[in-house]
C-alpha positions as CSV (number, residue, x, y, z in Angstrom):
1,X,-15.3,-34.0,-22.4
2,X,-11.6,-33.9,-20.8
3,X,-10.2,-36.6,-19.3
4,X,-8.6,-35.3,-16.0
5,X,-6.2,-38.7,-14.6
6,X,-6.1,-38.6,-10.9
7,X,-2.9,-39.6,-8.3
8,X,-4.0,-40.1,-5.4
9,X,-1.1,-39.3,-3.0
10,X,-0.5,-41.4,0.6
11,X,2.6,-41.8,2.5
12,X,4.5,-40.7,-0.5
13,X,3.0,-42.7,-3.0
14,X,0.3,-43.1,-5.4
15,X,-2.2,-45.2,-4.3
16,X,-5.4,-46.5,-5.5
17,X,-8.6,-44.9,-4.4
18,X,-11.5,-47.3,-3.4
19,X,-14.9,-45.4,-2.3
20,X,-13.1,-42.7,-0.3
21,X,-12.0,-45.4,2.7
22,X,-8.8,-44.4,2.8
23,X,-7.4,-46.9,5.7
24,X,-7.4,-49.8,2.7
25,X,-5.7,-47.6,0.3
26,X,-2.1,-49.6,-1.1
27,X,0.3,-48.3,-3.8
28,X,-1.6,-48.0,-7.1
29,X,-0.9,-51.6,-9.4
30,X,-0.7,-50.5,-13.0
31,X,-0.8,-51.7,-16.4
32,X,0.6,-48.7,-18.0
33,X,3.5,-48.3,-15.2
34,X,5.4,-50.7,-13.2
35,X,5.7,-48.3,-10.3
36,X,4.0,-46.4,-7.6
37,X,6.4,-43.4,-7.8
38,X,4.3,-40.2,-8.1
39,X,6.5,-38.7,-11.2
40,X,6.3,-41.8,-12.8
41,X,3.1,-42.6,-12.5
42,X,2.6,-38.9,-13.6
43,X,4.9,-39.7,-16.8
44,X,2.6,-42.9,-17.1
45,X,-1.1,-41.0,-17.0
46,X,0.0,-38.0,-19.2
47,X,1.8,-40.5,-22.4
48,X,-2.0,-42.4,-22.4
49,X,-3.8,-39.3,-22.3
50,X,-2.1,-36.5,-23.8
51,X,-3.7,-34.4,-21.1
52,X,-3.8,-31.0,-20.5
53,X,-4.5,-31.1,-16.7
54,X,-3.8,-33.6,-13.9
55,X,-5.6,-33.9,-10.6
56,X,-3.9,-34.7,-7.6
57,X,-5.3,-35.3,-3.9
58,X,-2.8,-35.0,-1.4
59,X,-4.6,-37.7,1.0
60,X,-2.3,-37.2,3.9
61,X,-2.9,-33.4,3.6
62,X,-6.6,-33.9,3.3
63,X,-6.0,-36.2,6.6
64,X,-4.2,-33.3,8.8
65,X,-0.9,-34.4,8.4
66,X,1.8,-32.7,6.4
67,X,1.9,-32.1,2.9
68,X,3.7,-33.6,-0.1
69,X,5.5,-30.3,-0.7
70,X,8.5,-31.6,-2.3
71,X,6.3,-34.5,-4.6
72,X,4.1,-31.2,-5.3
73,X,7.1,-28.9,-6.3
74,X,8.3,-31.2,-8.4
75,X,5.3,-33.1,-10.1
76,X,4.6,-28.7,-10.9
77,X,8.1,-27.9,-12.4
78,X,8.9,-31.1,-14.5
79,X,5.6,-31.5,-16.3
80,X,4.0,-29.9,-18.9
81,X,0.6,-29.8,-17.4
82,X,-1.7,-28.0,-15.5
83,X,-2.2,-29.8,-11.4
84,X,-5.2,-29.1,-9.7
85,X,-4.6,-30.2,-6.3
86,X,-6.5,-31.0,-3.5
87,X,-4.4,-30.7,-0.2
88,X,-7.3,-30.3,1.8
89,X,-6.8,-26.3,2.0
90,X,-9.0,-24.6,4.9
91,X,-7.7,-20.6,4.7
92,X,-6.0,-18.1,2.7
93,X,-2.7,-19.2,3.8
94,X,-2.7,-22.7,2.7
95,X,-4.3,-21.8,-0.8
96,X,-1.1,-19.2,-0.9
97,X,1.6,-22.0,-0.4
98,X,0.0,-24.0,-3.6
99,X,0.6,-21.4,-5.6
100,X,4.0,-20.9,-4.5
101,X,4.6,-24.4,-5.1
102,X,3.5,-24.0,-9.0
103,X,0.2,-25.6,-8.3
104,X,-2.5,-23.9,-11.4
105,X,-5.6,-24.2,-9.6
106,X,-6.4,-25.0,-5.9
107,X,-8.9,-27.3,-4.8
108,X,-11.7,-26.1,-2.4
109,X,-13.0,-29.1,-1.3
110,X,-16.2,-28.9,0.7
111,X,-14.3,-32.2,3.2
112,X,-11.9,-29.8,4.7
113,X,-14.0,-26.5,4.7
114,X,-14.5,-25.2,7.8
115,X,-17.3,-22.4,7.3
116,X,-18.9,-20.8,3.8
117,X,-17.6,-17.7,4.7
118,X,-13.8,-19.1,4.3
119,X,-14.5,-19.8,-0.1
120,X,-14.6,-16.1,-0.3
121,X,-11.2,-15.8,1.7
122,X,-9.5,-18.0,-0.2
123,X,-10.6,-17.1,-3.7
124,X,-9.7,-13.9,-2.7
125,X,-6.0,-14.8,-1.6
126,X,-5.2,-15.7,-5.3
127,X,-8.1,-15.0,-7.3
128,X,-11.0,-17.4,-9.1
129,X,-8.9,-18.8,-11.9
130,X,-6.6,-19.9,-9.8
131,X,-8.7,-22.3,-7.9
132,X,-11.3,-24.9,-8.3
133,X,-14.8,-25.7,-5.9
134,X,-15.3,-29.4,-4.9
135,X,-18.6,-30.4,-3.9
136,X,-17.9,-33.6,-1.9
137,X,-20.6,-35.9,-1.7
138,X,-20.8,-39.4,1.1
139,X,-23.4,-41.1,1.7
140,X,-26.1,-38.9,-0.6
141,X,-25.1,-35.6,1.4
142,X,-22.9,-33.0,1.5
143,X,-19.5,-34.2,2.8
144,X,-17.8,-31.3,5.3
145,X,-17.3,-29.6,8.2
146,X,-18.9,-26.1,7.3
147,X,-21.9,-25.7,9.5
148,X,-24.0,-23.9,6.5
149,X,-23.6,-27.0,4.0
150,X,-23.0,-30.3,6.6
151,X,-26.2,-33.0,6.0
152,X,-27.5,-31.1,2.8
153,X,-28.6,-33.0,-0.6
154,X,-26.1,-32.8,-3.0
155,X,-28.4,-30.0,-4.9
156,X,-29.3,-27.9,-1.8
157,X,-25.0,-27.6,-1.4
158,X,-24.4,-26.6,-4.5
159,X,-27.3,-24.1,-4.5
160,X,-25.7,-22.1,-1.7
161,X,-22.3,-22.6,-4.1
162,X,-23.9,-21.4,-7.1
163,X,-25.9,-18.6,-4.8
164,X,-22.5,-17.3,-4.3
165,X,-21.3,-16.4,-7.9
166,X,-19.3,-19.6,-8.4
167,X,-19.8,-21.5,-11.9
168,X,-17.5,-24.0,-12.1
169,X,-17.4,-27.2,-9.9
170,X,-16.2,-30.6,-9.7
171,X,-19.4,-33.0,-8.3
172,X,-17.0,-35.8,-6.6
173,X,-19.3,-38.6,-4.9
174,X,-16.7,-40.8,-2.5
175,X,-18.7,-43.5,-3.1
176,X,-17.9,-44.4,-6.3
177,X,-14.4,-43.7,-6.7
178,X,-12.0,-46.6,-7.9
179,X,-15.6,-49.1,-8.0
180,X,-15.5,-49.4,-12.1
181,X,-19.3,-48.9,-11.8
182,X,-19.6,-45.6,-13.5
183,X,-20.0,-42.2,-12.5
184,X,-22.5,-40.7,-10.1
185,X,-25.3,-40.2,-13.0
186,X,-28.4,-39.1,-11.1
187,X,-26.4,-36.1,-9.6
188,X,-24.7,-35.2,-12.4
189,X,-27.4,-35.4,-14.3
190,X,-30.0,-33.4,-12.2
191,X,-26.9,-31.2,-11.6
192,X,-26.8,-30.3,-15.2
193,X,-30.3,-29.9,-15.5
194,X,-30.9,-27.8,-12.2
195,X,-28.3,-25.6,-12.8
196,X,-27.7,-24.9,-16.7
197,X,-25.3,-22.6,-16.6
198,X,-22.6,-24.1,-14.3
199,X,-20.2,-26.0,-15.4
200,X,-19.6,-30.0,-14.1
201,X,-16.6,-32.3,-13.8
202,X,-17.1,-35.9,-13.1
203,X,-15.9,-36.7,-10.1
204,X,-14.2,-40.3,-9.5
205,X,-15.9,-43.2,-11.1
206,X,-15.7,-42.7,-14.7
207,X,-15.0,-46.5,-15.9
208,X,-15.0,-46.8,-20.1
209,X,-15.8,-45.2,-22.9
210,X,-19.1,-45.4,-23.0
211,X,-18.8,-43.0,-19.6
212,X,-16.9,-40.8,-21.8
213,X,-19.7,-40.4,-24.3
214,X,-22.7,-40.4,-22.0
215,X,-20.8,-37.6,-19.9
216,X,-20.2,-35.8,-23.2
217,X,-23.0,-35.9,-24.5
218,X,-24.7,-34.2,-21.0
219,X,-22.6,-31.3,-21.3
220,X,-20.3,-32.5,-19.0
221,X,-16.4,-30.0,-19.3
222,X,-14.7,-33.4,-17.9
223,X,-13.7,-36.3,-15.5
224,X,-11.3,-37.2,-13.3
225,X,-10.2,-40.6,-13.4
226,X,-7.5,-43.6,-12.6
227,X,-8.8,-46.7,-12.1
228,X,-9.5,-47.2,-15.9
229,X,-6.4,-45.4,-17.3
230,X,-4.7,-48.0,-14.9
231,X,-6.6,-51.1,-15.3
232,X,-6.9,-50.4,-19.5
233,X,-10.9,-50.1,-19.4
234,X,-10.3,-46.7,-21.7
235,X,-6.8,-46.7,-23.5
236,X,-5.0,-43.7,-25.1
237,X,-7.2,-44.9,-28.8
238,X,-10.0,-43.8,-26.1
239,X,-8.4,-40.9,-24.6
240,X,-7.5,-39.7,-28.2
241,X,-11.1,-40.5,-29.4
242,X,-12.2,-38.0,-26.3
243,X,-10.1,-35.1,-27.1
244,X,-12.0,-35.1,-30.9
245,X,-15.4,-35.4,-29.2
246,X,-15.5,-38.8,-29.8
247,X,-16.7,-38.7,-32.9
């Protein structure tokens, strides 16, 4: 299972993500980095986990307001990692500027989408390995603006996803981000067992290792997660222990 470390970005800043309420967010306090500087913080997250890809939620974006274009640009060409970034992308256009900013996958978060119709459009505009579907979850339903998906179970939402041709997802329940109470297990888990061939990131709330074997051992391709990298729940003897299965 890969550990995916999270910066959540506000104002500039990382800051620490508490069940999606993002008025309370404050610069992320860390005990593997002594500051809130997004490259930093960056530096911080990839020397614990020697990971591959990084997610990163541009929160004022997602809000409406302008993007982190320059953080972006440069998070993209300094590191040697892959960013999946969610910059709350509605159309073809915005999905474009990511990739022009060095960005590997896109986000299509289901927050910000404003119809079903518009995931085709924007896969289309670069293509499906350059972006990634977010089924966003608040509240025990589907978290968005599209019509076709707003108020649905968790499971009907991603049916209509899956009913689409799309195989690869990350499950991200609001509620549990930052809480250090563990993942959202009943979804994931009738997730996995609904839909068998699909394949499921964690998202927000995985706290320790144990989360790191119970989400391995469901099949689960990986999690995003800061809290714990920042708070020392799982260390980089954990991270390390993850990247050989855990064994």
């Amino acid at each position: 299972m890969e550990i995916i470390p999270v910066i959540d970005l506000l104002n500039g800043e990382a800051v620490a993500a508490i069940r999606g309420e993002r008025a309370v967010y404050r610069p992320v306090k860390s005990d593997i980095v002594d500051t809130s500087t997004p490259l930093d913080v960056a530096r911080a997250l990839i020397r614990v986990t020697e990971c591959k890809t990084m997610y990163v939620a541009d929160l004022d974006a997602i809000q409406g307001r302008d993007w982190h274009r320059d953080v972006l640009r440069e998070l993209c060409r300094t590191l040697p990692v892959e960013f999946i970034v969610d910059a709350g992308v509605s159309g073809p256009d915005e999905v474009l500027a990511l990739a022009e900013l060095g960005v590997g996958r896109a986000i299509l978060g289901t927050e910000t989408l404003p119809a079903l119709s518009m995931l085709d459009e924007m896969i289309a505009a670069v293509g499906r390995d350059r972006v990634l579907p977010s089924l966003d979850v608040r509240n025990g339903t589907v978290l968005t603006a599209a019509p076709e998906l707003k108020g649905l179970h968790p499971l009907d939402g991603l049916a209509r996803l899956v009913d689409m041709g799309l195989d690869t997802f990350i499950l991200l329940t609001l509620d549990v981000v930052g809480t250090g109470g563990g993942p959202d297990w009943p979804l994931l888990e009738a997730a996995v067992k609904k839909f068998p061939g699909i394949a499921v990131l964690a998202g927000g709330g995985i706290a320790s290792p144990d989360d790191l074997r119970r989400g391995a051992a469901l099949g689960l391709r990986g999690g995003l997660t800061a809290t714990a990298l920042h708070r020392g729940w799982i260390t980089a003897a954990d991270a390390k222990a993850a990247g050989k299965g855990l064994a």
